[in-house]
C-alpha positions in Angstrom: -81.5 -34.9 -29.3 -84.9 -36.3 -29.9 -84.9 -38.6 -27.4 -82.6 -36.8 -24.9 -85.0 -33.9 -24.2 -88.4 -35.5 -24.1 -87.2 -38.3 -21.7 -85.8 -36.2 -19.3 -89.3 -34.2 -18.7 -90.9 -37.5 -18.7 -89.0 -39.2 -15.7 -89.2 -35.4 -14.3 -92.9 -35.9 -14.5 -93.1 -39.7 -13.3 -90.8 -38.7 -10.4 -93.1 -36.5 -9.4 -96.1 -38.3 -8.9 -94.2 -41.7 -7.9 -93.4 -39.5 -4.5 -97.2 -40.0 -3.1 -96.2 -43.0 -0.4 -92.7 -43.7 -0.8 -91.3 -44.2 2.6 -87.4 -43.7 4.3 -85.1 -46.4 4.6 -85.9 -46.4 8.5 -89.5 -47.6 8.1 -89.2 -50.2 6.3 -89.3 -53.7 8.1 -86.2 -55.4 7.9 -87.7 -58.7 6.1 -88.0 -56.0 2.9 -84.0 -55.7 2.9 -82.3 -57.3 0.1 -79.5 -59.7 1.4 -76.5 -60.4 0.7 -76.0 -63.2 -1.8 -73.5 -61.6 -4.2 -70.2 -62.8 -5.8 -68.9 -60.4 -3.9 -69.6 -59.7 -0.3 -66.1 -57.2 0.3 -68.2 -53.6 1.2 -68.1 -51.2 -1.6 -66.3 -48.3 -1.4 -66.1 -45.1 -3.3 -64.5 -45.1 -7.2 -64.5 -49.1 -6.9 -66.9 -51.3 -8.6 -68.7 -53.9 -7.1 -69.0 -57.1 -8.7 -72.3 -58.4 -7.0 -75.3 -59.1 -9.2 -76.0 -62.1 -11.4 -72.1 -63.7 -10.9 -72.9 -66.1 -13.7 -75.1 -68.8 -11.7 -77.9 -66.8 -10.4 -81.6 -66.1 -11.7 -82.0 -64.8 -15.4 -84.4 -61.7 -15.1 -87.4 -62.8 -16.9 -88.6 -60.4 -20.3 -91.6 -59.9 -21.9 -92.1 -58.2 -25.5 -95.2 -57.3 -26.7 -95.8 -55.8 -30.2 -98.7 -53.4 -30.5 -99.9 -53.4 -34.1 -103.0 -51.9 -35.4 -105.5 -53.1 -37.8 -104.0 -51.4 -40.7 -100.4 -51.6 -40.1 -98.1 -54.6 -38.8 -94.6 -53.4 -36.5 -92.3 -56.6 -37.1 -91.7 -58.9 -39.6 -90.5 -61.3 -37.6 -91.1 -61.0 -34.0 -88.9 -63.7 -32.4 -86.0 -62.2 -34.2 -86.8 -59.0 -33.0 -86.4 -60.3 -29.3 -83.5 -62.5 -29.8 -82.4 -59.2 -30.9 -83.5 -57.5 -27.9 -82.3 -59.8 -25.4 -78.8 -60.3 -26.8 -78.4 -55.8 -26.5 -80.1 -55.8 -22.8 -77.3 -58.8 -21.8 -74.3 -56.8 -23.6 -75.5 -53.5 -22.1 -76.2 -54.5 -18.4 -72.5 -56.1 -18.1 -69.1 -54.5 -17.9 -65.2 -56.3 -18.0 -67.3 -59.1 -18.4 -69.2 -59.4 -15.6 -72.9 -59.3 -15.9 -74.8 -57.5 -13.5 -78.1 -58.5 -14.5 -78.9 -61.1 -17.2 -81.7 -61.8 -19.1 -84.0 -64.3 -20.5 -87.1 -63.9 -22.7 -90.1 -65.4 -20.8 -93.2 -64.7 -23.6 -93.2 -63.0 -26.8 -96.0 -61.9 -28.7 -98.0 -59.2 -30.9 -101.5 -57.7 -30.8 -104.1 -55.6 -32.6 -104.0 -52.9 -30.3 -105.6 -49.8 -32.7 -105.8 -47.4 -28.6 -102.3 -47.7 -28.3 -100.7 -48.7 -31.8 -100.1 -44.3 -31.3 -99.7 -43.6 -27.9 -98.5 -41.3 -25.3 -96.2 -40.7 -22.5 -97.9 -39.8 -19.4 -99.2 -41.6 -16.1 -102.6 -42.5 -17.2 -101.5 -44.4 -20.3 -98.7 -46.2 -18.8 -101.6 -47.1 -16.0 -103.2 -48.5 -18.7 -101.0 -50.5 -20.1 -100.1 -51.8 -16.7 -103.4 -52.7 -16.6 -104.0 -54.4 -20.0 -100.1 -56.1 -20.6 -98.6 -56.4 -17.3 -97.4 -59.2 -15.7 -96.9 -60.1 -12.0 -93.6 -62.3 -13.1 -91.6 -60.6 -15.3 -90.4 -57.3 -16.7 -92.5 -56.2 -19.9 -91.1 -54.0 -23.1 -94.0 -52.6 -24.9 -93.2 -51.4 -28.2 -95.5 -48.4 -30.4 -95.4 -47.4 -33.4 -94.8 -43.9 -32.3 -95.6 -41.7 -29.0 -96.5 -38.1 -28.7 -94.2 -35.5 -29.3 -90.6 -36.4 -29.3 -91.0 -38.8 -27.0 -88.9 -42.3 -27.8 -90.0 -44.2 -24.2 -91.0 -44.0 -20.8 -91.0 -46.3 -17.7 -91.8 -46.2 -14.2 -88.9 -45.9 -11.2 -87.8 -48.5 -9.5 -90.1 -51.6 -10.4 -89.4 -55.7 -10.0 -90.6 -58.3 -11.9 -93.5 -59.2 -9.2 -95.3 -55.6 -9.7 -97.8 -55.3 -12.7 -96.3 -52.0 -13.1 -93.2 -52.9 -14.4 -93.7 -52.1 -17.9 -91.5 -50.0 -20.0 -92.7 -48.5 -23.3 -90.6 -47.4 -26.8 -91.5 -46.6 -30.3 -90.7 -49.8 -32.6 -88.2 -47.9 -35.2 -85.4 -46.3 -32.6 -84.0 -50.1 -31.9 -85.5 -52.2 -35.1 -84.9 -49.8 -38.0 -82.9 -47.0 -36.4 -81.0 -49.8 -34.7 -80.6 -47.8 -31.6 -81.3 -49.5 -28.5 -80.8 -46.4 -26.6 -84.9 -46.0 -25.6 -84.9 -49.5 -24.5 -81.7 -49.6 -21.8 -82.3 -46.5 -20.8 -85.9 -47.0 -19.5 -85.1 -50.5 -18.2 -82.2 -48.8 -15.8 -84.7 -46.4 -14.7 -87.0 -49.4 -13.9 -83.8 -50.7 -12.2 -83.7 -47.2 -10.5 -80.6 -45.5 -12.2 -81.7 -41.7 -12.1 -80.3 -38.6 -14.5 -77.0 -36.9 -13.0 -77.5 -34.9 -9.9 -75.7 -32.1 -11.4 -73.0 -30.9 -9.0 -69.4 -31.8 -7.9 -68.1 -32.8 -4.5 -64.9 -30.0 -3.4 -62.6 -33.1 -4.3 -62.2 -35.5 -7.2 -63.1 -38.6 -4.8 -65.4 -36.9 -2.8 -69.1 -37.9 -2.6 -71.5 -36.1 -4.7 -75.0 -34.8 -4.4 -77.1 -37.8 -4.1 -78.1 -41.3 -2.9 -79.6 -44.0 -4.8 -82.1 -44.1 -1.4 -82.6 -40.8 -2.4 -83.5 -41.7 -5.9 -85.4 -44.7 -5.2 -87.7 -42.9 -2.4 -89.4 -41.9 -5.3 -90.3 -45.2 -6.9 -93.2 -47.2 -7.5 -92.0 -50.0 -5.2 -91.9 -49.8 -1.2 -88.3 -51.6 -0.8 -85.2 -49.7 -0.1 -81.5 -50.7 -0.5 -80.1 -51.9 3.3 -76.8 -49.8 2.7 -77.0 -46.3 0.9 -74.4 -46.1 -2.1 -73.7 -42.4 -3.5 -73.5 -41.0 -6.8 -70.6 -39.0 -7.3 -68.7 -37.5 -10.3 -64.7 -37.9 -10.8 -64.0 -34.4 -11.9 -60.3 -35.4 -13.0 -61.8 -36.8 -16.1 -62.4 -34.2 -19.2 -65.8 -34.1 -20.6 -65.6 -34.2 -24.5 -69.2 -32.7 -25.0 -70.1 -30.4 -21.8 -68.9 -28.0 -19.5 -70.7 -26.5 -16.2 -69.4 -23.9 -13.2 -65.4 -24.0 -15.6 -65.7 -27.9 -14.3 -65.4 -30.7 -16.6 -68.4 -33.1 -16.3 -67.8 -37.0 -17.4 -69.8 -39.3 -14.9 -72.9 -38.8 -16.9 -72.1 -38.6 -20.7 -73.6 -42.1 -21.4 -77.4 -43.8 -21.3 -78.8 -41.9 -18.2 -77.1 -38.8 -19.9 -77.2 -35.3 -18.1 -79.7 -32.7 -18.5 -77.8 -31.5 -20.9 -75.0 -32.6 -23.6 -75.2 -35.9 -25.7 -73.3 -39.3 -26.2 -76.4 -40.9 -24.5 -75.3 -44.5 -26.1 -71.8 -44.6 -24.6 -72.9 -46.8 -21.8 -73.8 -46.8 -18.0 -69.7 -47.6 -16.9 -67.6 -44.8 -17.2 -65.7 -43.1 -14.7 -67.7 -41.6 -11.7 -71.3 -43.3 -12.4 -69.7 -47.3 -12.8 -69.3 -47.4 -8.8 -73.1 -46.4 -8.1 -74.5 -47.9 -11.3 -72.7 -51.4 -10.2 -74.5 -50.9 -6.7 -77.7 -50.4 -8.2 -77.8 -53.5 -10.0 -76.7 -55.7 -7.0 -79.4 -54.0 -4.8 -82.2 -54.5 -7.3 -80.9 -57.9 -8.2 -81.1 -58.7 -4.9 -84.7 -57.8 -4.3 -85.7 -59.2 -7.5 -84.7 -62.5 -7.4 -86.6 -63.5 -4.7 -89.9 -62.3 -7.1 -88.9 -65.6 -9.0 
């Protein structure tokens, strides 16, 4: 529950403020629209999961770990097992029947004496920051805490690629190293990747589209470049929910890392019936744009 509540005001918060110069689809010049270079290339259609992304013989997503220790207290033992670690969970998570949608390679690993942020916080300013200080311009960075304020477990920014500085993503070291649950990490790299929480409401049938776009999502990210086709979230309410209820409706789409704004089973995974079209989408359209950052 810790993690659940906290997180959700934070990408409230960040969602907020990314809005200041986000622009619409229809602005954007055409040379900032991902192709098309997928495995598969068949249009996507509603309840059926695309297959685009890394296909096995595309770029590896370059991963930074840094470990922010202070001068009285170390985080890891063992840093490079720590990441083998890591990148073995973020390649098992980000794949489903076996196909990977993104897949990952660790670039640099390393620790520091960092006694500002060894105990940090959540908000803009800080994860500014850290942009600032551990950022990198060619690859995606996990910064790991000892702990952040309140019942916060991690933050990140919306929609980032491995080119902006801003593409950092920060966690508290004992939730996937002691607590072995990865859960902080996955679920603020898919909001990097631009996976949002559940819209919240049903379509009037069980195929029907729901509330939201991933444009619509996205418009609110850090980075200027939008998806060339617009893929909807939607929720299959055929399928029972085992933990929540809303309006008599069963909800299921959104029992699993980018959980609801309300319930639990946040480490059942992104691919379950209702969010495994979109979520597939999302990862082809990011992939897209960010392997040309390589």
């Amino acid at each position: 529950m810790k993690i659940i509540i906290l997180s959700i005001l934070i990408f409230q918060s960040c969602l907020k403020s990314n809005l200041i110069g986000s622009r619409d689809l229809s602005s954007v010049d055409s040379s900032e629209l991902p192709g098309s270079d997928t495995c598969n290339d068949a249009p996507h259609s509603v309840g059926n999961i695309s297959l685009g992304g890394h296909c096995g013989n595309g770029k590896l997503i370059p991963l930074t770990l840094v470990f922010l220790n202070s001068k009285n207290k170390k985080l890891s033992q063992n840093i490079n097992i720590d990441a083998q670690k890591t990148l073995q969970v973020m390649n098992e998570k980000f794949s489903h029947q076996s196909h990977n949608y993104l897949k990952f390679k660790l670039k640099n690993v390393y620790e520091v004496e960092d006694n500002a942020f060894h105990n940090s916080s959540c908000d803009g300013p800080t994860m500014d920051a850290l942009s600032e200080r551990y950022g990198s311009t060619d690859s995606m960075v996990m910064i790991f805490a000892n702990d952040l304020v309140g019942s916060c477990a991690g933050v990140s920014w919306l929609w980032v690629f491995p080119k902006d500085k801003n593409s950092i993503t920060l966690a508290e070291y004992n939730y996937p190293f002691v607590f072995d649950d990865f859960t902080p990490i996955v679920h603020e790299f898919a909001h990097s990747f631009g996976l949002p929480h559940t819209s919240n409401s049903f379509a009037s049938q069980s195929n029907d589209y729901g509330a939201h776009s991933i444009n619509h999502w996205i418009q609110a990210g850090r980075s200027p470049r939008r998806c060339q086709n617009d893929s909807i979230f939607y929720v299959d309410k055929s399928e029972a929910s085992t933990s929540t209820q809303a309006s008599n409706l069963n909800w299921n789409s959104y029992d699993n890392t980018m959980y609801p704004f309300f319930g639990d089973k946040t480490d059942g995974g992104f691919f379950t019936a209702g969010y495994d079209y979109a979520s597939s989408w999302v990862f082809d359209c990011w992939y897209d744009f960010a392997k040309k950052d390589f």
